[in-house]
VMD Tcl script that draws the C-alpha trace (Angstrom):
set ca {
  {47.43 -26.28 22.36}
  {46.64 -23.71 25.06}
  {44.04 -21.69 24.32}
  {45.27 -18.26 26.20}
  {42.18 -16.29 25.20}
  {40.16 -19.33 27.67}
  {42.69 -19.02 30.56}
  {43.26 -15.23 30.31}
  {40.54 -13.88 28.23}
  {42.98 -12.12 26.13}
  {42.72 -12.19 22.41}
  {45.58 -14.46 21.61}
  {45.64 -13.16 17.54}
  {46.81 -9.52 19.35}
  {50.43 -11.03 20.33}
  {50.58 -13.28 16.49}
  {50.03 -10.32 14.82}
  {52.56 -8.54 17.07}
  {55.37 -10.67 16.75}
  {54.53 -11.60 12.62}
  {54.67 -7.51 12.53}
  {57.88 -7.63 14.62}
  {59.35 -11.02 12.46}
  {58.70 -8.68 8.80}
  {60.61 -5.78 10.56}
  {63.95 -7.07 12.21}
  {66.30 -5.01 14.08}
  {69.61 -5.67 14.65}
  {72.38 -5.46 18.20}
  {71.15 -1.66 19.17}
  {69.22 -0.97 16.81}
  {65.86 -2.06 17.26}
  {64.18 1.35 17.54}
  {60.99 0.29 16.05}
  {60.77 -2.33 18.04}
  {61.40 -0.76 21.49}
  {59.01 1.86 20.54}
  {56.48 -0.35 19.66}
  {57.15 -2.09 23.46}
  {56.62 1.15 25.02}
  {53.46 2.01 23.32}
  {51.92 -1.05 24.45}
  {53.35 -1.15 28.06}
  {52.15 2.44 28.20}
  {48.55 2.13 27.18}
  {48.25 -1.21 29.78}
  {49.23 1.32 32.78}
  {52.92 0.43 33.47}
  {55.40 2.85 33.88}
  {58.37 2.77 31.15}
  {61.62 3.47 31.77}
  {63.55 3.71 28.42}
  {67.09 4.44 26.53}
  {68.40 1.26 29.30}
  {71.93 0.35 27.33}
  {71.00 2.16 24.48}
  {67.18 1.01 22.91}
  {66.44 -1.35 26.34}
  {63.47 -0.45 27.90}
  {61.61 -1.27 31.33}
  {58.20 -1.25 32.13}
  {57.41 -1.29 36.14}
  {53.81 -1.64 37.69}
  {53.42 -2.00 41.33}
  {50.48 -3.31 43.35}
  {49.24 -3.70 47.26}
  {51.84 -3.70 49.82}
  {54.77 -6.11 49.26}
  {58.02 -5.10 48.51}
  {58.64 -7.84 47.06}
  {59.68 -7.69 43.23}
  {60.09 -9.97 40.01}
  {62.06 -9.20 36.74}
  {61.15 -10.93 33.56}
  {63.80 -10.51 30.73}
  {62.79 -10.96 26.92}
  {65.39 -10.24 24.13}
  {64.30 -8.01 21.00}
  {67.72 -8.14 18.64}
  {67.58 -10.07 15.08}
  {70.56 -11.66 13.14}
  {72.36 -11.28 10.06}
  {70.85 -13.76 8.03}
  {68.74 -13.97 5.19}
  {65.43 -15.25 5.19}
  {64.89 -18.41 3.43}
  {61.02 -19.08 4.14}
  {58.18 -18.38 2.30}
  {55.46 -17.16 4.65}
  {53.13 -13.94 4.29}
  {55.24 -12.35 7.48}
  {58.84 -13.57 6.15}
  {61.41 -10.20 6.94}
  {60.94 -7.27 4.80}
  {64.55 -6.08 4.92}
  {67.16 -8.38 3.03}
  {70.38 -9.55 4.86}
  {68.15 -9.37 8.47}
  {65.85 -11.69 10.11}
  {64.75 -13.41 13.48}
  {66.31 -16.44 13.37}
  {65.84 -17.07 16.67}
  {62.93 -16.55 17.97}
  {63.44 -13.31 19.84}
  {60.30 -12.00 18.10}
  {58.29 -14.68 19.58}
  {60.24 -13.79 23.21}
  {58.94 -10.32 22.95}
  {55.60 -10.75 21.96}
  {55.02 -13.89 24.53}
  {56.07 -11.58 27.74}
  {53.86 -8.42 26.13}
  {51.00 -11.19 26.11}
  {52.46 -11.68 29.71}
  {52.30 -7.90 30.47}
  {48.57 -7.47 29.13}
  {47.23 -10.25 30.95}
  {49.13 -9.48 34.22}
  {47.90 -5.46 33.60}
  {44.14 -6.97 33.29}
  {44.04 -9.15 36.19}
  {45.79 -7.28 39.09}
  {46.60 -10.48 40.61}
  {49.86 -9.06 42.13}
  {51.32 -8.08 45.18}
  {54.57 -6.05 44.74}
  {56.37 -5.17 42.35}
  {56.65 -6.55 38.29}
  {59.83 -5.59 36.32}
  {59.63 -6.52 32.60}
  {63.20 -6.39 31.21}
  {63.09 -6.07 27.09}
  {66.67 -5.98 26.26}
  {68.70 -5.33 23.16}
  {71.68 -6.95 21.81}
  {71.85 -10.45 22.78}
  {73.30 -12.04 19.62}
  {76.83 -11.11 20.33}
  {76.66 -7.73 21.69}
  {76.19 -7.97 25.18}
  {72.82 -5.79 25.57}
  {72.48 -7.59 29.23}
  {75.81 -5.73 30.13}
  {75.23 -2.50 29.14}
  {71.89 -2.33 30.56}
  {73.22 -3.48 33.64}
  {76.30 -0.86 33.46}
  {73.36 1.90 32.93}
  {72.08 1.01 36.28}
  {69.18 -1.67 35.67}
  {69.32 -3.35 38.65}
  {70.03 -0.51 40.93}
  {67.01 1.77 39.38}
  {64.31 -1.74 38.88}
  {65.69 -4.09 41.86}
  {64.74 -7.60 41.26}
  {64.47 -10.21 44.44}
  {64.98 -12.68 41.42}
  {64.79 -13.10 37.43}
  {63.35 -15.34 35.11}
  {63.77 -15.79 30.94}
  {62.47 -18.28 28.21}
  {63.99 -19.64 25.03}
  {62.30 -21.49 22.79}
  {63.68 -24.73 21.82}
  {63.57 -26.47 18.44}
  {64.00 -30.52 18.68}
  {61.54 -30.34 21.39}
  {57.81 -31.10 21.39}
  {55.96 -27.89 21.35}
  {55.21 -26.05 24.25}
  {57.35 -28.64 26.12}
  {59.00 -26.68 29.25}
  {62.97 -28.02 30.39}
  {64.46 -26.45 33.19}
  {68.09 -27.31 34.55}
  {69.13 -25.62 37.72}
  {73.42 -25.04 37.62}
  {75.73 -24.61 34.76}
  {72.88 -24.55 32.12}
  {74.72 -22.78 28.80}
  {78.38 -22.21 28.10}
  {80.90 -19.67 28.24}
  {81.80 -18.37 25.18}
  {85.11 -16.47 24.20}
  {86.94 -15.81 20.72}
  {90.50 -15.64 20.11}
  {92.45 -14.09 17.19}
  {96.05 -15.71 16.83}
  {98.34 -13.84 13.96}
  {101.62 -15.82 12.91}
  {104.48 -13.97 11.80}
  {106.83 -15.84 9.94}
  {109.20 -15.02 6.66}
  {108.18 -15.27 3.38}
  {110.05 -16.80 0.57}
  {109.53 -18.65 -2.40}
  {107.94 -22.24 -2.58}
  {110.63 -24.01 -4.02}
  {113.22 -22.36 -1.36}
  {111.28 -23.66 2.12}
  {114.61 -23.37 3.72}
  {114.93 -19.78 3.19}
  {111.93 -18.63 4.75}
  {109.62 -19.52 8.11}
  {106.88 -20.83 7.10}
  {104.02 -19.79 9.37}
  {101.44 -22.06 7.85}
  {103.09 -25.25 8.82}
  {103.47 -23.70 12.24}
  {99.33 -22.90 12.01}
  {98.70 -26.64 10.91}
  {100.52 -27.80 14.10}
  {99.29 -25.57 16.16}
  {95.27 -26.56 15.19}
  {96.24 -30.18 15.58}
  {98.18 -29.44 19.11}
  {95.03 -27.27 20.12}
  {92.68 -30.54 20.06}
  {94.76 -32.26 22.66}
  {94.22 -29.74 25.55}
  {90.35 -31.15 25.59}
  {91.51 -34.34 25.23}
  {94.53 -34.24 28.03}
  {93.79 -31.38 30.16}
  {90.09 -30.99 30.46}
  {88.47 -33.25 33.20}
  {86.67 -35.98 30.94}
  {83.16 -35.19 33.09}
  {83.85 -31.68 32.05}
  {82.27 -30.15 29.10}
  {85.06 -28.16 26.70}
  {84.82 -27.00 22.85}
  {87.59 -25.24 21.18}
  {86.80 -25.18 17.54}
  {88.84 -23.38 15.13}
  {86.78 -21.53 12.83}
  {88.62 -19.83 10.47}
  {92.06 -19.87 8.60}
  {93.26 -17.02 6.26}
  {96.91 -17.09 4.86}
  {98.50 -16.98 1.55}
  {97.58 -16.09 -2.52}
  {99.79 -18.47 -4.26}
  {100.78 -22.15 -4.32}
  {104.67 -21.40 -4.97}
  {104.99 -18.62 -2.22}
  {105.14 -19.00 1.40}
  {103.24 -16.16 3.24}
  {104.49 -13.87 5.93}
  {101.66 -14.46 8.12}
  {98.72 -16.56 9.25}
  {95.80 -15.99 10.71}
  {93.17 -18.17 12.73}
  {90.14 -17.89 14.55}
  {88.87 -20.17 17.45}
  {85.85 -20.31 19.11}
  {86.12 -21.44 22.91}
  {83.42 -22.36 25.30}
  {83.04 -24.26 28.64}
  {80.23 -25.10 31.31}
  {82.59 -24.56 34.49}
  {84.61 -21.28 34.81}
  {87.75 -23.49 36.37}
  {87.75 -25.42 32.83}
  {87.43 -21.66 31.38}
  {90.38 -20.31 33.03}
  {92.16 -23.66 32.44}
  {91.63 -23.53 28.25}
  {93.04 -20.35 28.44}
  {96.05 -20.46 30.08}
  {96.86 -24.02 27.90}
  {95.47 -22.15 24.36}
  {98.15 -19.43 25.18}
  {100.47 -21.51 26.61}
  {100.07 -24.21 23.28}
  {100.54 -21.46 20.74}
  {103.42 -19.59 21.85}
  {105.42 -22.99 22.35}
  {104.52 -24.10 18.84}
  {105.25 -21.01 17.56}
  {108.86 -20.70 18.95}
  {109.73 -23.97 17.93}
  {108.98 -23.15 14.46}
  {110.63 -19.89 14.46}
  {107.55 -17.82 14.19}
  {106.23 -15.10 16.38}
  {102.94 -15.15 17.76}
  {99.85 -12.47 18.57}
  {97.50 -13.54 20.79}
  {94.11 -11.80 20.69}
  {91.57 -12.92 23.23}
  {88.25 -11.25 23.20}
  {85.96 -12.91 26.71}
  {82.55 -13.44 26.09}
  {79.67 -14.81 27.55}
  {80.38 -16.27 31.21}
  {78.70 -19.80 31.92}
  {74.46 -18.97 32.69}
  {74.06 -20.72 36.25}
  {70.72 -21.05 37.09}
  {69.97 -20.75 40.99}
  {68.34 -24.30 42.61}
  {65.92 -22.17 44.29}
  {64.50 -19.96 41.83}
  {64.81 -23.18 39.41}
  {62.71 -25.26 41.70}
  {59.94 -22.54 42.16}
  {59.71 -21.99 38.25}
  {59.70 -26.12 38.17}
  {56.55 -26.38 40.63}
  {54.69 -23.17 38.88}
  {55.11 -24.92 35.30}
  {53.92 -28.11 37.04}
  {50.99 -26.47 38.50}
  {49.91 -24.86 34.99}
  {50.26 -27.52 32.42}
  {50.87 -30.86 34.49}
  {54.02 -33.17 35.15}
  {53.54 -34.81 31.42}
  {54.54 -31.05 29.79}
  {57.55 -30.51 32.46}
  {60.98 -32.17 31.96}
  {62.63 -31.59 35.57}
  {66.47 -31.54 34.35}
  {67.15 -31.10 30.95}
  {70.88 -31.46 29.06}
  {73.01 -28.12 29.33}
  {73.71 -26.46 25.88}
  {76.76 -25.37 24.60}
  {75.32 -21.97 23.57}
  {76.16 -19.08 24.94}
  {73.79 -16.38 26.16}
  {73.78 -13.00 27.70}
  {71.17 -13.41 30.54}
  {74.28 -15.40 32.22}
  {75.26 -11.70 33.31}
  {71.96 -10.82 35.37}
  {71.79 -14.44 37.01}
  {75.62 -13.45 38.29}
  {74.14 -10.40 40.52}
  {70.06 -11.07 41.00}
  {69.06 -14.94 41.07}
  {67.18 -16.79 38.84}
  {66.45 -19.14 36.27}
  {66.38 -19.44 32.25}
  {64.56 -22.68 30.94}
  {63.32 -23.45 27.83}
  {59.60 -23.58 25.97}
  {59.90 -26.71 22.66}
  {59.25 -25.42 19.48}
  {58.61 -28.67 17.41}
  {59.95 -31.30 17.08}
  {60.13 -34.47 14.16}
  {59.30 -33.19 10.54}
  {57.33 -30.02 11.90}
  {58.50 -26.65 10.98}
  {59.13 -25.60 14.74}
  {61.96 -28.27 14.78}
  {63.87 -26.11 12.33}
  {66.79 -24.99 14.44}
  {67.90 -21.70 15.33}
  {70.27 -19.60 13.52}
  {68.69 -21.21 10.58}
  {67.30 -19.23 7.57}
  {64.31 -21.54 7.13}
  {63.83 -21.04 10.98}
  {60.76 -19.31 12.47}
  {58.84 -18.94 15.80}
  {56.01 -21.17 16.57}
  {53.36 -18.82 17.63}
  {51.79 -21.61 19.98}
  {54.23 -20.63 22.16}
  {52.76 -17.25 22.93}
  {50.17 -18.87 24.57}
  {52.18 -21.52 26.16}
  {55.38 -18.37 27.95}
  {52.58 -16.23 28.55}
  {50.86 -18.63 30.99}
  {54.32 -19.27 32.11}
  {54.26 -15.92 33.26}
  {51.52 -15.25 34.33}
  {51.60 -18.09 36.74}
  {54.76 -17.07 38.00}
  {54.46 -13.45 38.82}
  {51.18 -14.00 40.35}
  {52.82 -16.84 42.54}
  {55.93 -15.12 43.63}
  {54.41 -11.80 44.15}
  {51.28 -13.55 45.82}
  {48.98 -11.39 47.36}
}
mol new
graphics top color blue
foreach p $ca { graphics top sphere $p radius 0.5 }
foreach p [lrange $ca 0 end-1] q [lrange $ca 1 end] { graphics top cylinder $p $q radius 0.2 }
display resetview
């Protein structure tokens, strides 16, 4: 493991403490007042200026050094999840319902470390953004600070974030330059058919026979439309219709979940989801509402911002901890939104792997950060900024 208070002589048990105090204190999409005051205490007392209230509890903290006008943003993410903590650790979450199950604790406490070290050295020449942003999970915190004028107030020449990874050996570093994560969008469809009773089929429109069809008719756009080199998901979630075996319901309801690594095969599921549904539906006789909520767009890391972080990793913990070109996820995730106006790259730090508790996958009650990683992103970047804003 790296020792970060040998490389940086900063006391590494600082940033555990930190993010254990953060882990037994979650926060939720907009809400994580505690936590973004605790950020701007710290960044405060290290000498960086803070900028705060950044679509809604976002902060920024700027410091600027020597002559360059060059500049660097590094994004953490400080928003917990709806999910109740299953593990039985002296820092498990204090508040039932609510816990970091995935890892954004560890995020925020790693680029802190970052922030302290970085404050200490004075290695720099130009200017350091440190992005701590609410709302990933869902609620599109990236947006909103954007829309409240992040990158026009804190320009970035380029951006860089870490995930940690479960499945992969710890401290492990995978970068992927392109389509890295999915889109993700959701889609309501409501059936409305006529009711009647279950012994009279004939005398009503059954809009759950039209639903069945239509979930079986959805799997074949993937199949028959999609580019087999292309990576496409539609997954239907959820189905809600009905009370009673011998009545046939009015309505239908179902929920899909759709996500893609190209935003041609994006565009494409849509117009053949609507398309699909409102077919199937006519033939049956049933009306259809199509609600389609966009989400996420496809995170595209930039080759040459990629390739930079690639060399710095390579320099800091050797070729043996670096995989070049790692497997794109189908996860969706909210940095995609800054990489589509400032360029940059999002790669990934392993937390564990095998039978160890950092393989314990995210979104996971049993999940939890391995705080070797501080250490590990906090080298990360420190290397970086010092590189890119050399003096």
């Amino acid at each position: 493991m790296l020792d970060l208070q040998e490389t940086s002589k900063v006391d590494i048990d600082e940033f555990i403490q930190i993010r254990r105090d953060i882990h037994q204190n979650p926060e939720l999409a907009f809400n994580e007042f505690r936590t973004s005051d605790l950020v701007a205490e710290k960044l405060q007392s290290w000498g960086y200026q803070v900028h705060r209230w950044i679509g809604g509890t976002g902060l920024v903290g700027t410091m600027t050094l020597g002559n360059s006008k060059k500049s660097i943003g590094l994004r953490a993410d400080m928003d917990a999840l709806p999910i109740h903590e299953q593990n039985n650790v002296g820092w498990a979450s204090k508040i039932p319902g609510m816990m970091h199950a995935c890892g954004h604790d560890g995020h925020t406490a790693t680029l802190l470390a970052a922030a302290k070290i970085l404050a200490k050295n004075k290695n720099f020449s130009g200017t350091l953004n440190l992005i701590f942003q609410p709302a990933e999970e869902g609620g599109g915190g990236a947006l909103k600070m954007m829309e409240d004028g992040l990158f026009q107030k804190h320009p970035c020449d380029a951006i860089f974030a870490l995930h940690n990874m479960p499945g992969i050996t710890q401290g492990h570093i995978v970068f992927r330059d392109g389509p890295t994560m999915a889109s993700s969008d959701y889609v309501s469809i409501n059936l409305y058919g006529v009711g009647g009773h279950g012994a009279m089929p004939h005398k009503a429109n059954d809009p759950i026979v039209a639903l069945s069809s239509i979930v079986m008719a959805l799997q074949t756009i993937v199949s028959r439309n999609v580019d087999p080199q292309e990576m496409a998901v539609i997954t239907v979630g959820a189905i809600y219709s009905g009370q009673a075996n011998n009545v046939i319901p009015a309505t239908a309801t179902m929920e899909l979940s759709i996500r893609a690594l190209n935003p041609d095969v994006r565009k494409l599921l849509e117009e053949r989801i609507k398309e699909l549904v409102q077919f199937h539906a006519q033939s049956y006789q049933i009306k259809a509402d199509i609600d389609w909520r966009s989400g996420y767009a496809v995170l595209v890391n930039a080759k040459e911002e990629t390739d930079f972080a690639r060399r710095v990793a390579r320099d800091a913990f050797g070729d043996s901890m670096v995989t070049d070109n790692g497997p794109a996820l189908t996860a969706s995730e909210d940095f995609a939104f800054m990489l589509e106006k400032v360029p940059g790259s999002y790669f990934f730090i392993g937390n564990g792997d095998g039978d160890s508790r950092g393989a314990c996958m995210v979104h996971n009650p049993e999940y939890d950060f391995n705080d070797s990683n501080i250490a590990v992103g906090a080298r990360m970047w420190e290397t970086l900024v010092e590189s890119y804003l050399e003096k």
